[in-house]
CHARMM-style PDB file with segment names, atoms N, HN, CA, C and O in Angstrom:
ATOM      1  N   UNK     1      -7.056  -9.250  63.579  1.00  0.00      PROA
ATOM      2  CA  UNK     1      -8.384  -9.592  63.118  1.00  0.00      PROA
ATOM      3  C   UNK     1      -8.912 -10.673  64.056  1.00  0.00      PROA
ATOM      4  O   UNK     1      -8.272 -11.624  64.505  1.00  0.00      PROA
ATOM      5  N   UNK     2      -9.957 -10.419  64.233  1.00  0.00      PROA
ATOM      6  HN  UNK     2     -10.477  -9.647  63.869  1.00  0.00      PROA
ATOM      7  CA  UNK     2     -10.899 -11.599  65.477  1.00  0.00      PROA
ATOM      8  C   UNK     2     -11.876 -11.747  64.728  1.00  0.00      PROA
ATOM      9  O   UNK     2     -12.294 -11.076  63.785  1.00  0.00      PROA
ATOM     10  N   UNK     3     -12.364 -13.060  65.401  1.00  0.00      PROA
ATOM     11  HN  UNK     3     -12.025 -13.605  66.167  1.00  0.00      PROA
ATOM     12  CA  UNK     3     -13.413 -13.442  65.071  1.00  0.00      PROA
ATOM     13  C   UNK     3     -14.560 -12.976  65.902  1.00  0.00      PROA
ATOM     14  O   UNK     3     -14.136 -12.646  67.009  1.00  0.00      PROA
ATOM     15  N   UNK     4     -15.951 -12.808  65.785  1.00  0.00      PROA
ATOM     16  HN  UNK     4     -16.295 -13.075  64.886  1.00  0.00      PROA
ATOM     17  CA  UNK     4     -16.894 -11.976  66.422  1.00  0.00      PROA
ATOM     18  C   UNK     4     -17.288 -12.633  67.767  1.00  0.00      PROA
ATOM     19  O   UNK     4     -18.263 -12.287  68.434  1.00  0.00      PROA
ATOM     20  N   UNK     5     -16.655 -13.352  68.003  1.00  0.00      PROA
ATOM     21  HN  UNK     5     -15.863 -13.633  67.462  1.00  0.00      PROA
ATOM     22  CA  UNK     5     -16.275 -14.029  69.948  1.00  0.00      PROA
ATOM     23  C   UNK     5     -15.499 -13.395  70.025  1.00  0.00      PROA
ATOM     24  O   UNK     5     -15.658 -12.940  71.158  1.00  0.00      PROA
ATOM     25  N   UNK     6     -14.413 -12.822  69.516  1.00  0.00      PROA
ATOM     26  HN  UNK     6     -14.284 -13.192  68.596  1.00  0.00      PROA
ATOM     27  CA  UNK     6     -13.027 -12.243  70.204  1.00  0.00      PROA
ATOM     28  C   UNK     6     -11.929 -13.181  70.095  1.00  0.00      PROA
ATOM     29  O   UNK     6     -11.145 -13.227  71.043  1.00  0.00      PROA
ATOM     30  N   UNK     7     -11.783 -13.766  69.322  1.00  0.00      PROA
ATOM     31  HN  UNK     7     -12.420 -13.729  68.552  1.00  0.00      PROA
ATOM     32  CA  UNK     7     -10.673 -14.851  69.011  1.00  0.00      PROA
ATOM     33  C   UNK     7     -10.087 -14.690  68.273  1.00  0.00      PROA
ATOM     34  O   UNK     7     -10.246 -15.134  67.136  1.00  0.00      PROA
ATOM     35  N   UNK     8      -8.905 -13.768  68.775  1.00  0.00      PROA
ATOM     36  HN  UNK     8      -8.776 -13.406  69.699  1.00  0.00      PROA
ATOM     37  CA  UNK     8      -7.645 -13.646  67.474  1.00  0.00      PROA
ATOM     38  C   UNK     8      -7.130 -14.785  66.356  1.00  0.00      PROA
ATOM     39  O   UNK     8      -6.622 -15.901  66.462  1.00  0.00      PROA
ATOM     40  N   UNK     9      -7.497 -13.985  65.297  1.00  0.00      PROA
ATOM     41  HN  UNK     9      -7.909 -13.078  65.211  1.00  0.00      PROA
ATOM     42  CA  UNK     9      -6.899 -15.332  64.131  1.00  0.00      PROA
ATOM     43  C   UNK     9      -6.195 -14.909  63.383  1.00  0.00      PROA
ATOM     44  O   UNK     9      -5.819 -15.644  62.469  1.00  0.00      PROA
ATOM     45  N   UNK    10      -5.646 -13.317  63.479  1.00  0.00      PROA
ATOM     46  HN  UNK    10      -5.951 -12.721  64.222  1.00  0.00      PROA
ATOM     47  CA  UNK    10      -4.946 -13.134  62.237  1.00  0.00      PROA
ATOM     48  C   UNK    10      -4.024 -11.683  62.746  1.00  0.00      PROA
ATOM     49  O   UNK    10      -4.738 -10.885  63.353  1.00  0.00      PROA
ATOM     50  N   UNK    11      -2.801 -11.318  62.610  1.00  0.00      PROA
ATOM     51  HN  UNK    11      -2.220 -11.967  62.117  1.00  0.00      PROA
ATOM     52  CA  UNK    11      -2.241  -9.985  63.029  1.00  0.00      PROA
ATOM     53  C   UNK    11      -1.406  -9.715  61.809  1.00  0.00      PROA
ATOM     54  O   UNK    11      -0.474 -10.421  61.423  1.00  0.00      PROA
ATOM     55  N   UNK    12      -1.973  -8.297  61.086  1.00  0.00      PROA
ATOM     56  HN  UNK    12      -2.730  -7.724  61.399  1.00  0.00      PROA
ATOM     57  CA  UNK    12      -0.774  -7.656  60.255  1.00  0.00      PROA
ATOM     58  C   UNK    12       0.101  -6.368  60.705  1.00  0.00      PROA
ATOM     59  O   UNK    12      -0.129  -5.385  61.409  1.00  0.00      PROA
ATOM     60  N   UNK    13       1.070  -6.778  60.060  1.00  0.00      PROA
ATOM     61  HN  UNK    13       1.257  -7.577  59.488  1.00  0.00      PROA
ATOM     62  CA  UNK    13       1.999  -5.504  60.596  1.00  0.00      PROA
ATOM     63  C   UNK    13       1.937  -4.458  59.125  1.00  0.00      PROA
ATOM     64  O   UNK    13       1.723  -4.788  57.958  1.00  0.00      PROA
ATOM     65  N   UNK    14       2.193  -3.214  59.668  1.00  0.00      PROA
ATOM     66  HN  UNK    14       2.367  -2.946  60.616  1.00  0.00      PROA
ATOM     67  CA  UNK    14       2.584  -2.529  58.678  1.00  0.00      PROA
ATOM     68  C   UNK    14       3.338  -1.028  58.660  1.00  0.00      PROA
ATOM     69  O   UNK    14       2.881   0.106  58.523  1.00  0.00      PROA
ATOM     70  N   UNK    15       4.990  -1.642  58.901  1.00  0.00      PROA
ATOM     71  HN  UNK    15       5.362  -2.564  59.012  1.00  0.00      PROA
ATOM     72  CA  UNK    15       5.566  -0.131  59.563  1.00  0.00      PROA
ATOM     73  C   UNK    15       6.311   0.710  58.529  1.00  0.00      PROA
ATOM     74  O   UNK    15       6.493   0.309  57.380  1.00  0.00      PROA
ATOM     75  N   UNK    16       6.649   1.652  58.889  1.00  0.00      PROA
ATOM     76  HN  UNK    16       6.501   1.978  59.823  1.00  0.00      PROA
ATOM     77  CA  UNK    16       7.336   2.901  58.722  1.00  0.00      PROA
ATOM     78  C   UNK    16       6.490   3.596  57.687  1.00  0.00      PROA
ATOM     79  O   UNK    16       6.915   3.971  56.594  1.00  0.00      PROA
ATOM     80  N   UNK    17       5.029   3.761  58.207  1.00  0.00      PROA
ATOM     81  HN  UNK    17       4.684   3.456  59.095  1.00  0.00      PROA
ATOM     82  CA  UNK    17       4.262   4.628  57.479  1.00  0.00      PROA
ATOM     83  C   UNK    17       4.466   6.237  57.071  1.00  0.00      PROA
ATOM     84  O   UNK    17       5.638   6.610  57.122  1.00  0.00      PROA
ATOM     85  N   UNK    18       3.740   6.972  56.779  1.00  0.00      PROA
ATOM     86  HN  UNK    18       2.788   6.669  56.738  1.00  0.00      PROA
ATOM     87  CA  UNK    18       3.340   8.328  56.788  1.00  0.00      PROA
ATOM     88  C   UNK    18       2.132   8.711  56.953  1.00  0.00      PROA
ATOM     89  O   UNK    18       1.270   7.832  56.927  1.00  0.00      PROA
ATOM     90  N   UNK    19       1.821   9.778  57.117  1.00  0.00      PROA
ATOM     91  HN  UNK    19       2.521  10.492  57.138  1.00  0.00      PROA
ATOM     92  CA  UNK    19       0.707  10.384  57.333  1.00  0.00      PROA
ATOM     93  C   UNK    19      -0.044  10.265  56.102  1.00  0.00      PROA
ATOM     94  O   UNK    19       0.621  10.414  55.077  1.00  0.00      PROA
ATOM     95  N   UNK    20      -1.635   9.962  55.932  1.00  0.00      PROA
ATOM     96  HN  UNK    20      -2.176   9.842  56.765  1.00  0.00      PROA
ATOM     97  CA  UNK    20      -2.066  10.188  54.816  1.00  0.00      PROA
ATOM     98  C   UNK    20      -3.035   8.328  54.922  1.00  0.00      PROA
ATOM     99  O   UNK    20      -3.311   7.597  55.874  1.00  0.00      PROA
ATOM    100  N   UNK    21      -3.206   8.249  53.798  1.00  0.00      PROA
ATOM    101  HN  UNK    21      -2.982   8.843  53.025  1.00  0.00      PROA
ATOM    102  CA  UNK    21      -3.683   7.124  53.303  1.00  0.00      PROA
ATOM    103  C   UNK    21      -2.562   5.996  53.285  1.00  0.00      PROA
ATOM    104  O   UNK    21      -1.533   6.036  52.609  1.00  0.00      PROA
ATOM    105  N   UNK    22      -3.024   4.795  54.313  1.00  0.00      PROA
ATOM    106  HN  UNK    22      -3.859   4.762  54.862  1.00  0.00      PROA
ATOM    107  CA  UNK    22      -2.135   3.743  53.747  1.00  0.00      PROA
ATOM    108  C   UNK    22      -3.077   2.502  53.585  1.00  0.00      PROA
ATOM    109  O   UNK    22      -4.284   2.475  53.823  1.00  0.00      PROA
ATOM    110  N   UNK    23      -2.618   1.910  53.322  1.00  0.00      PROA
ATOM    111  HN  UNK    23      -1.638   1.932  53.129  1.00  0.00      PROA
ATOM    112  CA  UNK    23      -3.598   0.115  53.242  1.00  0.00      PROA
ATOM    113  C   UNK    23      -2.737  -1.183  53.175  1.00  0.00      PROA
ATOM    114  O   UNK    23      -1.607  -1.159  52.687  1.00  0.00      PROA
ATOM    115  N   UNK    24      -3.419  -2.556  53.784  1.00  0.00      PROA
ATOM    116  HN  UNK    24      -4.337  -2.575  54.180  1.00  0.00      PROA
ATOM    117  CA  UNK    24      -2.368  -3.439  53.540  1.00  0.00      PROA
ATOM    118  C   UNK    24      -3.588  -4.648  53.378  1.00  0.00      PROA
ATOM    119  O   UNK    24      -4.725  -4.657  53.850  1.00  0.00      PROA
ATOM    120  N   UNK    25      -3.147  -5.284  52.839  1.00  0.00      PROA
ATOM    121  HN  UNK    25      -2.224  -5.276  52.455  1.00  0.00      PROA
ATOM    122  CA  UNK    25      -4.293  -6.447  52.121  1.00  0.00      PROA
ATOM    123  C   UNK    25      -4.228  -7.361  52.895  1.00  0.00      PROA
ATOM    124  O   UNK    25      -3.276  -7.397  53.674  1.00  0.00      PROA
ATOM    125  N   UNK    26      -5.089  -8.242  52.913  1.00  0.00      PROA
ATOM    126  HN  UNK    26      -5.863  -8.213  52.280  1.00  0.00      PROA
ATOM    127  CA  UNK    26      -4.780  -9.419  53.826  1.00  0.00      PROA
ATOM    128  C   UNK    26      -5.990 -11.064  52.590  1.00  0.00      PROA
ATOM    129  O   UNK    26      -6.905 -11.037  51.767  1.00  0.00      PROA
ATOM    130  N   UNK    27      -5.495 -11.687  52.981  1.00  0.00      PROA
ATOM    131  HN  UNK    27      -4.751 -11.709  53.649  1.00  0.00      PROA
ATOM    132  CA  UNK    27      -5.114 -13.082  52.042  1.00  0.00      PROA
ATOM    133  C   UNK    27      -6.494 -14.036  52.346  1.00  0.00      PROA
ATOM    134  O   UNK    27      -6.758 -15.014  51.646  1.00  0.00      PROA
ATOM    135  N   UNK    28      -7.440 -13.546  53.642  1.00  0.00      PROA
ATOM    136  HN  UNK    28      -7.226 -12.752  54.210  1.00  0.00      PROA
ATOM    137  CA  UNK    28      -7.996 -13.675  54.252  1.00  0.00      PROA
ATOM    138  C   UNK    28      -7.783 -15.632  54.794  1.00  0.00      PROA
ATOM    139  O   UNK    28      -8.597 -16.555  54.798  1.00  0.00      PROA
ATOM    140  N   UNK    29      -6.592 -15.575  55.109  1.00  0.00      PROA
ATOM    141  HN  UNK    29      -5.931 -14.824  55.106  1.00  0.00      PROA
ATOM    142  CA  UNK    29      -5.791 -16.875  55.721  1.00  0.00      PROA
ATOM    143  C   UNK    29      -5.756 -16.636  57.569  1.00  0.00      PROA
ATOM    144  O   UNK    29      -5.571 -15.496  57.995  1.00  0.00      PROA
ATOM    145  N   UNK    30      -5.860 -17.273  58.099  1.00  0.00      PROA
ATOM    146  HN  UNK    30      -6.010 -18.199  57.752  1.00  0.00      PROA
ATOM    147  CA  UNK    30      -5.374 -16.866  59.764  1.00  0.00      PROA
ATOM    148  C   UNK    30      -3.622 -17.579  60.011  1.00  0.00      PROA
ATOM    149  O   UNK    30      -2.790 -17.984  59.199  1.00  0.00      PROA
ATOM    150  N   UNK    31      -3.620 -17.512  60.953  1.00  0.00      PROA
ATOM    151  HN  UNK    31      -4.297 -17.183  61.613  1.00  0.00      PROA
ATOM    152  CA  UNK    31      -1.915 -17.407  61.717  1.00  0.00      PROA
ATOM    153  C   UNK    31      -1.440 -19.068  61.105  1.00  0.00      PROA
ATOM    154  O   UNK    31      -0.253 -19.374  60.997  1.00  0.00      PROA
ATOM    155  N   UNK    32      -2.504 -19.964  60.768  1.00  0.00      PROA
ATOM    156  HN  UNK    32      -3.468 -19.715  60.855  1.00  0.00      PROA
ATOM    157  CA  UNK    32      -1.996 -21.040  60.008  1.00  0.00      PROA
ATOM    158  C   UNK    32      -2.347 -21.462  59.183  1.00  0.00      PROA
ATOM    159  O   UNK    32      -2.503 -22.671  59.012  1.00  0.00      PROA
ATOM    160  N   UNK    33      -2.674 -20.248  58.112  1.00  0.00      PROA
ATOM    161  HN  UNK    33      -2.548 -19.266  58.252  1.00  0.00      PROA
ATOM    162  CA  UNK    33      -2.515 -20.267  56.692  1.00  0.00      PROA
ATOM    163  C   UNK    33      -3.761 -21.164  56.139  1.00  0.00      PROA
ATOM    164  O   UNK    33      -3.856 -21.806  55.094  1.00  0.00      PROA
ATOM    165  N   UNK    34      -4.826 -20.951  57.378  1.00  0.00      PROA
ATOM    166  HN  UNK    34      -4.749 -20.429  58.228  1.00  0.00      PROA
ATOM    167  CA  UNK    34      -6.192 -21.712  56.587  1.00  0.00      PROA
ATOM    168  C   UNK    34      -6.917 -20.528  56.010  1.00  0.00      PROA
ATOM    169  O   UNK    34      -6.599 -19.355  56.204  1.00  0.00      PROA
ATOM    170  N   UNK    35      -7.930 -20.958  55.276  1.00  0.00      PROA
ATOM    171  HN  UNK    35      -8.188 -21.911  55.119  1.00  0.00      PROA
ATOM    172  CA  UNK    35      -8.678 -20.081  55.263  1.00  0.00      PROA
ATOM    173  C   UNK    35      -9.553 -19.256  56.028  1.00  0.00      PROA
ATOM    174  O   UNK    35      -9.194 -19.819  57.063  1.00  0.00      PROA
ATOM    175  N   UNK    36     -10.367 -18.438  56.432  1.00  0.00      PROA
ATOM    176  HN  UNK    36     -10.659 -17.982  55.592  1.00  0.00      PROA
ATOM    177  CA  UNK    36     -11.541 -18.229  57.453  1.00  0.00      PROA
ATOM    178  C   UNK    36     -12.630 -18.597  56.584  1.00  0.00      PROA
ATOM    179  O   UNK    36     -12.492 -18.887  55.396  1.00  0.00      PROA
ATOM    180  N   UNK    37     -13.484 -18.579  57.082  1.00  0.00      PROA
ATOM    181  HN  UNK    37     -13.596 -18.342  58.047  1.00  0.00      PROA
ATOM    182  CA  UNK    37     -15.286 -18.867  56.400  1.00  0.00      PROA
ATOM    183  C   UNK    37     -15.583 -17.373  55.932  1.00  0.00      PROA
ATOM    184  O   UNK    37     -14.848 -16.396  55.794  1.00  0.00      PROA
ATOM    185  N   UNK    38     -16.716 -17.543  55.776  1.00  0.00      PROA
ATOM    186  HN  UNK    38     -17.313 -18.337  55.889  1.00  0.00      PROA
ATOM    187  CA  UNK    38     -17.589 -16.732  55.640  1.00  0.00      PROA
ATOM    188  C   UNK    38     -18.149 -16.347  56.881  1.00  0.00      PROA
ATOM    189  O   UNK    38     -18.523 -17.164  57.722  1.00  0.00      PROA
ATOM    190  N   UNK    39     -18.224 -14.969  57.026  1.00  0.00      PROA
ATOM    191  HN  UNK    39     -17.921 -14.306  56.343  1.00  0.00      PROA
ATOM    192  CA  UNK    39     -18.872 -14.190  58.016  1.00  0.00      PROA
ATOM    193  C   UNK    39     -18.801 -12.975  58.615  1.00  0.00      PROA
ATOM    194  O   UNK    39     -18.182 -12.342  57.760  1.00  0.00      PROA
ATOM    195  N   UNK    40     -19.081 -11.974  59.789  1.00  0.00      PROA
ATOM    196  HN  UNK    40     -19.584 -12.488  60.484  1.00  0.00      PROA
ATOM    197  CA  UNK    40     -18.708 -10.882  60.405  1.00  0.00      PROA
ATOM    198  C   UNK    40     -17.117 -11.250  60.944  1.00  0.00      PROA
ATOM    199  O   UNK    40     -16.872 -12.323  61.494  1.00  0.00      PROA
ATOM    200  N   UNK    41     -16.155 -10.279  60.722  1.00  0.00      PROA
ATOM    201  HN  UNK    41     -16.354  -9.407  60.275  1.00  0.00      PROA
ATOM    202  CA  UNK    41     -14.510 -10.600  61.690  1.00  0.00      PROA
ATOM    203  C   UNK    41     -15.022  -8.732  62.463  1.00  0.00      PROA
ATOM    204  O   UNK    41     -16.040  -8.041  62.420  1.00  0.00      PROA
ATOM    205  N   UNK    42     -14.071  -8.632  62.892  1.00  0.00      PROA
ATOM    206  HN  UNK    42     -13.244  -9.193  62.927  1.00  0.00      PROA
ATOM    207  CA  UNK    42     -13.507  -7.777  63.678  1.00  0.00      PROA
ATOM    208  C   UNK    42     -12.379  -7.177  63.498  1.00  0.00      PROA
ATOM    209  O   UNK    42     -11.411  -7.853  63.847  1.00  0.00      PROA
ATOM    210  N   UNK    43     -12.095  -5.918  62.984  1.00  0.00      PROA
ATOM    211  HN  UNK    43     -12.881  -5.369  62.701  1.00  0.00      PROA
ATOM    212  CA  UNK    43     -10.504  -5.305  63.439  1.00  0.00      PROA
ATOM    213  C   UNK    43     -10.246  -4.788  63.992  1.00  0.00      PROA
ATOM    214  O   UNK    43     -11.125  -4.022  64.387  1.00  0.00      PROA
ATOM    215  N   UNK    44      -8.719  -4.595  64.681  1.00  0.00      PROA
ATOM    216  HN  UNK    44      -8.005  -5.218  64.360  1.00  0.00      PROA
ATOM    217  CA  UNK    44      -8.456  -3.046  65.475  1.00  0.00      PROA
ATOM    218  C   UNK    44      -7.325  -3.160  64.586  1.00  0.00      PROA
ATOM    219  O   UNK    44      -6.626  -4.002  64.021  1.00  0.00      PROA
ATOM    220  N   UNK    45      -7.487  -1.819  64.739  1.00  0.00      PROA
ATOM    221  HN  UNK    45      -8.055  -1.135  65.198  1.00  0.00      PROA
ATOM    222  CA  UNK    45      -5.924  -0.885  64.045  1.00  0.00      PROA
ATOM    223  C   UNK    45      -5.565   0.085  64.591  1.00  0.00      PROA
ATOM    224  O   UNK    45      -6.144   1.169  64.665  1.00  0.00      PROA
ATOM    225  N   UNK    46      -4.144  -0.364  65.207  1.00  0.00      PROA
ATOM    226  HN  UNK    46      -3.673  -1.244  65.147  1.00  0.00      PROA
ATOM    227  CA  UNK    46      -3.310   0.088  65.975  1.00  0.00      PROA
ATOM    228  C   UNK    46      -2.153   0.973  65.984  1.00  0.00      PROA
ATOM    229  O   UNK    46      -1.089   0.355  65.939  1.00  0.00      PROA
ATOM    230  N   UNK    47      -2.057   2.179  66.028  1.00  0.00      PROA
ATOM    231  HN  UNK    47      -2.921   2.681  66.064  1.00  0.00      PROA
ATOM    232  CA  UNK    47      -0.972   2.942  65.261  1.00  0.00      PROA
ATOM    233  C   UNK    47      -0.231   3.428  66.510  1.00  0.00      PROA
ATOM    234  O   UNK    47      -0.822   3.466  67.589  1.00  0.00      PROA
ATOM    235  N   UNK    48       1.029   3.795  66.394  1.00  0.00      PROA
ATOM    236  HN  UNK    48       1.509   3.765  65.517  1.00  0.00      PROA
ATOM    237  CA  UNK    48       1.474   3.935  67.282  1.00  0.00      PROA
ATOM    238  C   UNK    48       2.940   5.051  66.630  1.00  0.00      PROA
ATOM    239  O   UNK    48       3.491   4.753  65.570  1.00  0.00      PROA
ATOM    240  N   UNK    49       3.310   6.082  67.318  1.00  0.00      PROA
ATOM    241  HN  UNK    49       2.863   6.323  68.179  1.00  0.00      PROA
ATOM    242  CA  UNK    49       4.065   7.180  67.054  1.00  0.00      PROA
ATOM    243  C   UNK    49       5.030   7.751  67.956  1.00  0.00      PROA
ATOM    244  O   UNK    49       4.742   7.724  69.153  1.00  0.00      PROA
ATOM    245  N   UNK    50       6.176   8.288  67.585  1.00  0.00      PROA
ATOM    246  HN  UNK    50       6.410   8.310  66.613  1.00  0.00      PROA
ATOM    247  CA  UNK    50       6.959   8.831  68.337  1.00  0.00      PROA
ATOM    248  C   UNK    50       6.864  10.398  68.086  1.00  0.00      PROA
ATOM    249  O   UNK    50       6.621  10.605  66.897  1.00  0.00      PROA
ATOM    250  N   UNK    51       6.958  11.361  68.698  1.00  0.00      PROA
ATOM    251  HN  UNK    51       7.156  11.192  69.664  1.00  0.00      PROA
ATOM    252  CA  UNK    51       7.007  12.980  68.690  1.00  0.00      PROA
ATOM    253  C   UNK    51       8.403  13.165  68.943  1.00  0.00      PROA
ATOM    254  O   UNK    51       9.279  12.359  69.258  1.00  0.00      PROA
ATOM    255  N   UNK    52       8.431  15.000  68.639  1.00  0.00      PROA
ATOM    256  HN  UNK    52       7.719  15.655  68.384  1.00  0.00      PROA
ATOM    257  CA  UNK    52       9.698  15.215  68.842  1.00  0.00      PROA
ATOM    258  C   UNK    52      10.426  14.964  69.681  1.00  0.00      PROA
ATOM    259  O   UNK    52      11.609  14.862  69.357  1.00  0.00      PROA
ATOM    260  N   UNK    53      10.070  14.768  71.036  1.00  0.00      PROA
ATOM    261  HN  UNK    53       9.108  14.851  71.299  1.00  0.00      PROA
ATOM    262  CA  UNK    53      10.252  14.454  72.478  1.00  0.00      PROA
ATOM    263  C   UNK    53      10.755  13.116  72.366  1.00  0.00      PROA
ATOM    264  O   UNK    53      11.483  12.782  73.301  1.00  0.00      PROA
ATOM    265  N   UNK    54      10.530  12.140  71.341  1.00  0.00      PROA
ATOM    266  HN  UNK    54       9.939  12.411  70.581  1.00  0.00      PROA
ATOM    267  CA  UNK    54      10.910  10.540  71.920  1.00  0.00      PROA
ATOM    268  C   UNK    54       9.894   9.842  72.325  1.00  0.00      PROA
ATOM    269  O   UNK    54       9.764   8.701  71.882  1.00  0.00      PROA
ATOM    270  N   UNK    55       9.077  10.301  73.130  1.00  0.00      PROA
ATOM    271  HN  UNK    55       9.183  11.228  73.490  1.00  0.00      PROA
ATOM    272  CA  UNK    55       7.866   9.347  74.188  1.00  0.00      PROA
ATOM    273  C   UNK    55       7.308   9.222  72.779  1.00  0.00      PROA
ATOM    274  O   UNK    55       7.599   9.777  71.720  1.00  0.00      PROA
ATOM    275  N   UNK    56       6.122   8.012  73.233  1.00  0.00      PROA
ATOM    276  HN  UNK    56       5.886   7.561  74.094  1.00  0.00      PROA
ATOM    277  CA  UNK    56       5.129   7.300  72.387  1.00  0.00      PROA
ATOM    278  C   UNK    56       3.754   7.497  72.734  1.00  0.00      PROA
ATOM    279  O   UNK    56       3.260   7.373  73.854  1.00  0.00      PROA
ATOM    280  N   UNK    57       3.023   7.907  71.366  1.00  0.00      PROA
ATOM    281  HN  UNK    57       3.424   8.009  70.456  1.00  0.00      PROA
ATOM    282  CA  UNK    57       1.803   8.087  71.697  1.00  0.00      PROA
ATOM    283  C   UNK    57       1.274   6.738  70.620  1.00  0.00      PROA
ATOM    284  O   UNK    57       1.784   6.353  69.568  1.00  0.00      PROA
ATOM    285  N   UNK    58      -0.073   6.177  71.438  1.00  0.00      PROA
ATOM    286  HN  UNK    58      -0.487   6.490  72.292  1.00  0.00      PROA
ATOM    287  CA  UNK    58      -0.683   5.169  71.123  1.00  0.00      PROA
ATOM    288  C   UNK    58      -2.365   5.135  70.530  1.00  0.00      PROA
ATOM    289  O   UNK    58      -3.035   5.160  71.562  1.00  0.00      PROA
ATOM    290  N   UNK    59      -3.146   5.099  69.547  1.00  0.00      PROA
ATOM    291  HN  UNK    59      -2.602   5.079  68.708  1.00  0.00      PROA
ATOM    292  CA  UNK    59      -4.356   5.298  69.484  1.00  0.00      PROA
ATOM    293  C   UNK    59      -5.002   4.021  68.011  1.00  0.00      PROA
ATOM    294  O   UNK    59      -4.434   3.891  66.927  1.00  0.00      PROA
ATOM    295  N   UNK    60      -5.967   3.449  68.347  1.00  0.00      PROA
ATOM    296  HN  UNK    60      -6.429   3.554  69.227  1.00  0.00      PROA
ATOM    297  CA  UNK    60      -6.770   2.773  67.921  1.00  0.00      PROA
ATOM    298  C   UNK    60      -8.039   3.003  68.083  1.00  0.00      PROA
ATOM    299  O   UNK    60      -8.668   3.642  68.926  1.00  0.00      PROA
ATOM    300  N   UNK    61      -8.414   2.233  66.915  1.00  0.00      PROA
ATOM    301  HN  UNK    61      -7.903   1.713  66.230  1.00  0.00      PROA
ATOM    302  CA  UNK    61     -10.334   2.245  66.322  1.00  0.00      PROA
ATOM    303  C   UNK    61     -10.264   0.481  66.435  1.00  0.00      PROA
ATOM    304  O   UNK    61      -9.281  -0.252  66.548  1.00  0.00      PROA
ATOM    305  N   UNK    62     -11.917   0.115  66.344  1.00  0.00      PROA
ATOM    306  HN  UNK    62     -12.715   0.711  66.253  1.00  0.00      PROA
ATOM    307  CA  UNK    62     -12.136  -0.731  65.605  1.00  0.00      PROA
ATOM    308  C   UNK    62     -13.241  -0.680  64.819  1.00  0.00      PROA
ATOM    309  O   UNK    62     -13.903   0.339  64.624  1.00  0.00      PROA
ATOM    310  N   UNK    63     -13.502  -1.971  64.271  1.00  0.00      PROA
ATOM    311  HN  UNK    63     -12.964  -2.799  64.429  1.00  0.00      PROA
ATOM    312  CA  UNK    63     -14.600  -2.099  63.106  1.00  0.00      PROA
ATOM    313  C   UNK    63     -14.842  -3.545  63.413  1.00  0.00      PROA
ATOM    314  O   UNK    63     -14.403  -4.381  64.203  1.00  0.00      PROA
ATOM    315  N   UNK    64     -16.137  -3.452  62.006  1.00  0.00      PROA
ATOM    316  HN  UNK    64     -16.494  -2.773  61.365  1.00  0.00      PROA
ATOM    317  CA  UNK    64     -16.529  -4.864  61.281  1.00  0.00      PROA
ATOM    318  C   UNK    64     -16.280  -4.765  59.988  1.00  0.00      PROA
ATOM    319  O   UNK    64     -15.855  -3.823  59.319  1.00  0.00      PROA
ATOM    320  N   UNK    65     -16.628  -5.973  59.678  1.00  0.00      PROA
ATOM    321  HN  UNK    65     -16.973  -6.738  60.221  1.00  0.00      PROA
ATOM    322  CA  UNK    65     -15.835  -6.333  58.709  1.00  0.00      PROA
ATOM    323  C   UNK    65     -16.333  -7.869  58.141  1.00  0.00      PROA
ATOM    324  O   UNK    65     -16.104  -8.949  58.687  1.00  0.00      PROA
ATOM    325  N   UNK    66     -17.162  -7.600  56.744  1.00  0.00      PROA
ATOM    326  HN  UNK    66     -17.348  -6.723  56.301  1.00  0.00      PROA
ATOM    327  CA  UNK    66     -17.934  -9.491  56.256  1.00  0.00      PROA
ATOM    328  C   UNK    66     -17.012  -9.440  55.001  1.00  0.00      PROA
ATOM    329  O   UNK    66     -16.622  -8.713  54.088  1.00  0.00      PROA
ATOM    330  N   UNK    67     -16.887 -11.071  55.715  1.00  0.00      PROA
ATOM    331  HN  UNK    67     -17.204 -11.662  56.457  1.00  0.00      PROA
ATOM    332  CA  UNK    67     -16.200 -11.668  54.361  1.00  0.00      PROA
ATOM    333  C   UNK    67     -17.625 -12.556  54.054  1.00  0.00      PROA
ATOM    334  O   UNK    67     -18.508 -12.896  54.842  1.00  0.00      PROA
ATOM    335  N   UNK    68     -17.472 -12.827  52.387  1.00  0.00      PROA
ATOM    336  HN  UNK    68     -16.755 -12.551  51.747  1.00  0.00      PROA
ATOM    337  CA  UNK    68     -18.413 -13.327  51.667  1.00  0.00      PROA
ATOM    338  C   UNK    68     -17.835 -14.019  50.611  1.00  0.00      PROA
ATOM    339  O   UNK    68     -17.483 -13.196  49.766  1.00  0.00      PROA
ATOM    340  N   UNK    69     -17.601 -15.043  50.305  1.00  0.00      PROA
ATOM    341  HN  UNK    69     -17.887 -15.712  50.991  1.00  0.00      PROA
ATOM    342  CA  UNK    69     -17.382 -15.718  48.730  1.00  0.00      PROA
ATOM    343  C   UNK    69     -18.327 -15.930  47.466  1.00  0.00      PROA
ATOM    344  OT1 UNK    69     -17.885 -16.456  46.445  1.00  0.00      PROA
TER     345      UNK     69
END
């Protein structure tokens, strides 16, 4: 998660998925457990896979994203 300069403040992990719908919440805290403000963030979400072969295939989106209190 970035902030809308591009300033990483926050990274979740979330492995050994499946195909389908997944989700993972976030606390809206950054890497030292402050809060963020209010405003536009940024995500990418990053998935990443192995095939039958072994090799790795890699593909991401991003978005926006307002937090509001």
């Amino acid at each position: 998660i970035f902030t809308i300069s591009g300033r990483l403040i926050k990274t979740l992990y979330l492995q050994n998925v499946r195909a389908g719908i997944n989700s993972k919440e976030w606390d809206t805290r950054d890497e030292f457990q402050d809060r963020v403000g209010n405003g536009i963030y940024i995500y990418k979400i990053e998935v990443t896979s192995a095939d039958e072969e072994s090799s790795e295939r890699t593909a991401s989106c991003m978005g926006k994203m307002m937090i509001m209190r």
